[in-house]
N, C-alpha and C positions, 0 to 999 in steps of 0.2 A: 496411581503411578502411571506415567506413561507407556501409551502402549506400546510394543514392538514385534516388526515380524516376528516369527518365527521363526526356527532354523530349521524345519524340515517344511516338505509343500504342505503339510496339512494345519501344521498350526500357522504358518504362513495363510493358508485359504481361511481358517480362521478369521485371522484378524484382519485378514482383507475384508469378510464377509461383514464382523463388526464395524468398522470403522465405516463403511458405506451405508450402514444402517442406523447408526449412530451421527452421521450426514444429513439423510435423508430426511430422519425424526427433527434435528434442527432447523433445516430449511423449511419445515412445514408450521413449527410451532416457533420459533426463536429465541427457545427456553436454553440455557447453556444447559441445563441441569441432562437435556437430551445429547448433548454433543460431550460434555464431559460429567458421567453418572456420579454422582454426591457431592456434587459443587451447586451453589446457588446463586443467582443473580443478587442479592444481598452483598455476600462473600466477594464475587469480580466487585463489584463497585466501590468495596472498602482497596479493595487490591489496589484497581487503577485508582482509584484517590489515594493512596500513598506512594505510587511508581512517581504519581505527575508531582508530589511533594518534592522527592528526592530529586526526582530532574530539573525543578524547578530553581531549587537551591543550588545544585551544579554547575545549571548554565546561567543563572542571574549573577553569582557570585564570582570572583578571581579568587585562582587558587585555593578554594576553600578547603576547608580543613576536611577531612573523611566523613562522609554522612551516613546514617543508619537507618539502614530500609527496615522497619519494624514489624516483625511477623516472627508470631509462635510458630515452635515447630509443627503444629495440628495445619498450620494455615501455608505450608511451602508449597504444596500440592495448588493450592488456590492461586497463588503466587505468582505460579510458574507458569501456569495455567493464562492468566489474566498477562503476563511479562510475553508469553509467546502470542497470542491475540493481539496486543497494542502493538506488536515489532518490536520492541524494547528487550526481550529476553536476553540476549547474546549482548548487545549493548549495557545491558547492567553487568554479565558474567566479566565484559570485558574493563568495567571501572571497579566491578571488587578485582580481578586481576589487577590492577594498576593502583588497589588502594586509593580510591578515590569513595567508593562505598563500602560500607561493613552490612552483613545480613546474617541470618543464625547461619548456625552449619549446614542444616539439611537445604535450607533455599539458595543458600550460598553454591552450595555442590550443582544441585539442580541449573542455578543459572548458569555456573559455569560449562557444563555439562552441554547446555545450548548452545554457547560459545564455540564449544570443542566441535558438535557435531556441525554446526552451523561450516566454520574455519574447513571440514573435511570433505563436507559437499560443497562449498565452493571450486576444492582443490579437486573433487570432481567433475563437476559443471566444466573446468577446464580443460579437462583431459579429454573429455566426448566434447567437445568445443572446438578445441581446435584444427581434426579432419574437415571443419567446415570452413572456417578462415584460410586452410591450405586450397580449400578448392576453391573458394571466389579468388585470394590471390591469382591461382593458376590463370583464372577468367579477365585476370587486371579487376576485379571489384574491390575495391575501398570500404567497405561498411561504416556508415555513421551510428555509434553505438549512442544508447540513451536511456536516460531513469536509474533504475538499479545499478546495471551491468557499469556505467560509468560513475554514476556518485560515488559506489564502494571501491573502487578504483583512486576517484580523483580528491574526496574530500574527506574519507575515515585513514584514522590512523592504522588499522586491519580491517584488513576486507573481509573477513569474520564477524564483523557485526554487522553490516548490511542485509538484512532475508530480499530472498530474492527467489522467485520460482520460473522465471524465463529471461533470457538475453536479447533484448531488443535490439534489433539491428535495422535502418535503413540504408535502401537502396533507390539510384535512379530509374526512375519508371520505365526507362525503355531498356532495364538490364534485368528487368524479370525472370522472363524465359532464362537467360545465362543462370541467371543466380539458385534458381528450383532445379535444374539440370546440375549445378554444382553441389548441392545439399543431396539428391536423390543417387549421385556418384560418393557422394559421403558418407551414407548410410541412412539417408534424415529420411523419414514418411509426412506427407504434409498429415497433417490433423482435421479433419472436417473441412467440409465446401470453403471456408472463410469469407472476406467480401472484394467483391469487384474493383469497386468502384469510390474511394480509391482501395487498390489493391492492400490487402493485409492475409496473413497468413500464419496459423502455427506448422513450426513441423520441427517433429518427436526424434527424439535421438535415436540411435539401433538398441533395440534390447527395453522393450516396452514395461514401464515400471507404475505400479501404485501406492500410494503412499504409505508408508511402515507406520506411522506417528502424526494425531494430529493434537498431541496437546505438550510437542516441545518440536522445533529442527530435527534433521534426521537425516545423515548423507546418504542415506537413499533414495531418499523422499523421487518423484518424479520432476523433469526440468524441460522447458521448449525454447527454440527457440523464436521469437515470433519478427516478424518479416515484413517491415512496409516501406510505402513509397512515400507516406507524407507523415508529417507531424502535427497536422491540425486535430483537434480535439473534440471529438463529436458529443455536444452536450442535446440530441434529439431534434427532430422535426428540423433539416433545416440550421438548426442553433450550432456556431462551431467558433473555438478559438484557433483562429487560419494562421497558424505559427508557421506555417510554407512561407510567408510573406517576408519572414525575419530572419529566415535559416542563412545568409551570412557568415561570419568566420569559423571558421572548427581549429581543430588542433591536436596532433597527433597524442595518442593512447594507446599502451600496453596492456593488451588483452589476448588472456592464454599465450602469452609471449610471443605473440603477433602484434601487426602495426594496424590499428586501428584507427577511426576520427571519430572525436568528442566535442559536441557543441561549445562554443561560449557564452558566455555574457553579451545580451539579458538574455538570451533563449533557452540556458539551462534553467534561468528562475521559472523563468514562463512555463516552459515543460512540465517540472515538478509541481507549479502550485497548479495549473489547469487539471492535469491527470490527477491531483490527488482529490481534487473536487470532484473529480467524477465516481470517486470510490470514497466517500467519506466515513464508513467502518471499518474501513480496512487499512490499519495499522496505522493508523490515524495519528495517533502521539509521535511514533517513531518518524512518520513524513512530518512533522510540523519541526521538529529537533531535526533534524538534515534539511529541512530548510533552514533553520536560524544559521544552520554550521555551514553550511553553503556560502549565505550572505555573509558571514563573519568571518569566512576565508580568505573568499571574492574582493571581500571591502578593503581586508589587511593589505590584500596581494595588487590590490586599484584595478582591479580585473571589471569591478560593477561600479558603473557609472549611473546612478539612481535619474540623471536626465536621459540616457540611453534609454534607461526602464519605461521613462513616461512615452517616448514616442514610440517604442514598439509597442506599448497598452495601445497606442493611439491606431497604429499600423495592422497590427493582427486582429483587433475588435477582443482584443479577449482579457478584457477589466474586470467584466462582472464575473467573469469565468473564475481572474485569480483572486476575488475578493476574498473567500473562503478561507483559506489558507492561509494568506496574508494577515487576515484580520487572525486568526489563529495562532500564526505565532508571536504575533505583537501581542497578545493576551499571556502567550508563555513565558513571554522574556521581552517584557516593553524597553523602546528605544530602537526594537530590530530592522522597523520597516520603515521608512524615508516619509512623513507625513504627506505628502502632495501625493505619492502613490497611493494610500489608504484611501485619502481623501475622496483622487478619481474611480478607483477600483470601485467604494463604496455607494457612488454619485452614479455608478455604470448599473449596478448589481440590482435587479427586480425587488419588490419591496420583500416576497417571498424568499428570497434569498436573507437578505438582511434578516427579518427575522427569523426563520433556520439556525443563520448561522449564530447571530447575537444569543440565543438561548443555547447555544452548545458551549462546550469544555473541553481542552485540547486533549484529554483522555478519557471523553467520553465516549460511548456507544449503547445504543439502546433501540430492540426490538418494538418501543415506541415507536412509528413514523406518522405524524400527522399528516393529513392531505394537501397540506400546504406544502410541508418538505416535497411530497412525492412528486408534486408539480410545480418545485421554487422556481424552475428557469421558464416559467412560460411568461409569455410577455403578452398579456392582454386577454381577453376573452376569446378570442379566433386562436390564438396561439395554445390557452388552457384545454379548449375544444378539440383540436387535433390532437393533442398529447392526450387527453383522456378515449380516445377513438383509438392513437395506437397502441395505446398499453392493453386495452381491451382485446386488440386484434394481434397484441407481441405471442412472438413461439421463444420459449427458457428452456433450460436444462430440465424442469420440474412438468412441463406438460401439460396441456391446457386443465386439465381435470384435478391435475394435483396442486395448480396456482391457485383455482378456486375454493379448492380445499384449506388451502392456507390464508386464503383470504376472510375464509367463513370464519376459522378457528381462531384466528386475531379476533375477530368484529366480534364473535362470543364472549372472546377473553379482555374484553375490553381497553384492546393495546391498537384501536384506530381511533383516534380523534381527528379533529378539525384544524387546530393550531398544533405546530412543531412542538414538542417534547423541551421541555427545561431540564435541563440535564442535570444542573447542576443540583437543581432540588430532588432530581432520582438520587442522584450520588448521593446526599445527605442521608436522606430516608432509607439507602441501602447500609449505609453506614452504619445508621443506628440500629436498622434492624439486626444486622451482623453480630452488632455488641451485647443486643440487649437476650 
């Protein structure tokens, strides 16, 4: 079952003390079974191979009839489990709400239950959100909001199915200093050194929180808001999709019932598929579905003008960036993506890229990472040489002795190879093993 604070401080320090430890033992091994105790990687992979069924039939089809997400009651825990990892959780809670999906009782409670808490810490995020909007107001700063904070805003039917664990806002670069003077009069503390150059920053709401639940939503959960001056897309060494270049029209957004600015077309496309390439485990299914429903907004609304798309590819450099993504959701629901865009995205994207991506599954994920993935975006042998020098000499959350440590423990456990992982033949074989 999901875990949750406690209601006094100690079974609170409790589950604070588990969940950080049950963190920790994940990030070293990449077993789920460490992050969630009697679930198996077998089990997620049958899960996310029937999320991505039922999504798939949703958004291929008009109007289709109610589909049924299939799972024993033994299996909602798994379910829910694998539904809150891909972003999907609250999203599914929110189509059996609406009768569009049927699931047994106990997974159906469960999703919905993400939905609920999902919909509550939104309705919080709001409330600690807005002493900060009142204070750049005061300052005249405008915030350009982006990702999360805006998709769930501009293109879901409830802002309850969006996960989202920080509010991104940009600012003009010579309104910094205003704008950290406005948050640190609002109660904010920045978070860590952050980076210079260009400037980025988190900073923590008042009343410092750790996460209640890490195997559903949780309005408690912790939230930041993080703070920059550009929007280009740091893919390492040098490598960046320079979306500054295209930033262009915005347009006013209601956020915590303040006047905010929200990019447009193509810069919200570009945003979304570049960032989700930079994180391609993490909630991976849910970002490829918010893009299809983005484009299919956009399109209805003549918002996205797919010859606009091609010359900002052209203008930012950043094609091979949105290859990923792109090629991803045109695998989830073909017809999505303008072919001339695929085409150059594809024509831009290092052959390590192309192959990465071409062997994934838009609900896959896997502690597999070949060498190849790890260094898809290098561009050449001078380019793969630097990036193998910086990752040697990168500082993580994990510490130089505990990255080793994880590194050993993979290369034991025979989850490093050479060529990127096929995902689709892991799902299989997880599959079967599940059943059998």
């Amino acid at each position: 079952m999901p875990i949750h604070a406690g209601t006094n401080d100690a079974g609170a320090a409790r589950d604070e003390a588990d969940i950080a430890s049950r963190v920790r033992r994940f990030q070293l091994s990449g077993d789920v079974a460490d992050l969630w105790p009697g679930v198996t990687a077998a089990a997620v992979a049958e899960a996310r191979a029937e999320i991505e069924r039922v999504t798939t039939v949703l958004l291929r089809q008009t109007n289709p009839a109610p589909v049924e997400l299939s799972a024993s009651d033994h299996q909602a825990r798994v379910f829910s489990c694998a539904a809150f990892a891909s972003g999907t959780g609250a999203l599914l809670g929110f189509w059996i709400e609406q009768h569009r999906v049927t699931a047994p009782a106990r997974l159906a409670a469960m999703l919905l239950e993400q939905l609920s808490q999902n919909r509550q810490f939104i309705a919080r995020v709001d409330g600690e959100l807005a002493p900060a909007l009142d204070a750049f107001a005061a300052m005249e700063i405008v915030p350009l909001v982006i990702k999360g904070a805006h998709t769930a805003r501009a293109y879901w039917d409830d802002v309850g199915v969006r996960p989202i664990a920080d509010v991104d806002l940009v600012i003009p670069a010579p309104r910094v200093a205003d704008a950290e003077r406005a948050l640190a009069e609002a109660g904010f503390a920045p978070g860590g050194a952050g980076l210079q150059e260009p400037y980025k920053r988190d900073w923590m709401p008042p009343g410092a929180r750790t996460p209640a639940s890490i195997e559903r939503p949780d309005a408690r959960n912790p939230w930041q808001i993080d703070l920059h001056v550009s929007l280009d897309q740091d893919f390492g060494c040098g490598a960046s999709a320079r979306l500054d270049r295209t930033l262009g029209d915005t347009r006013d957004l209601t956020l915590a019932g303040r006047r905010v600015l929200a990019p447009e077309q193509p810069l919200t496309l570009l945003l979304l598929a570049t960032h989700a390439a930079r994180h391609l485990d993490s909630m991976r299914l849910f970002r490829i579905i918010e893009l299809v429903e983005v484009i299919r907004r956009d399109t209805r609304a003549r918002r996205l003008d797919w010859d606009r798309v091609v010359d900002a590819l052209h203008v930012t450099q950043s094609a091979a960036y949105a290859f990923p993504l792109l090629h991803l959701a045109e695998q989830l629901v073909p017809g999505t993506v303008d072919e001339r865009v695929r085409q150059h995205c594809a024509s831009a994207a290092t052959w390590g890229v192309r192959h990465t991506v071409r062997r994934m599954i838009p609900s896959g994920s896997s502690s597999r990472h070949g060498l190849v993935r790890e260094f898809m975006w290098a561009r050449g042998p001078i380019d793969l040489s630097r990036r193998v020098v910086a990752r040697v000499l990168a500082r993580d959350s994990l510490g130089v002795r505990q990255r080793w440590l994880r590194l050993a423990r993979r290369a034991l456990d025979g989850l490093i190879s050479i060529r990127a992982p096929d995902e689709r033949a892991i799902t299989s074989s997880g599959v079967r093993a599940s059943r059998s």
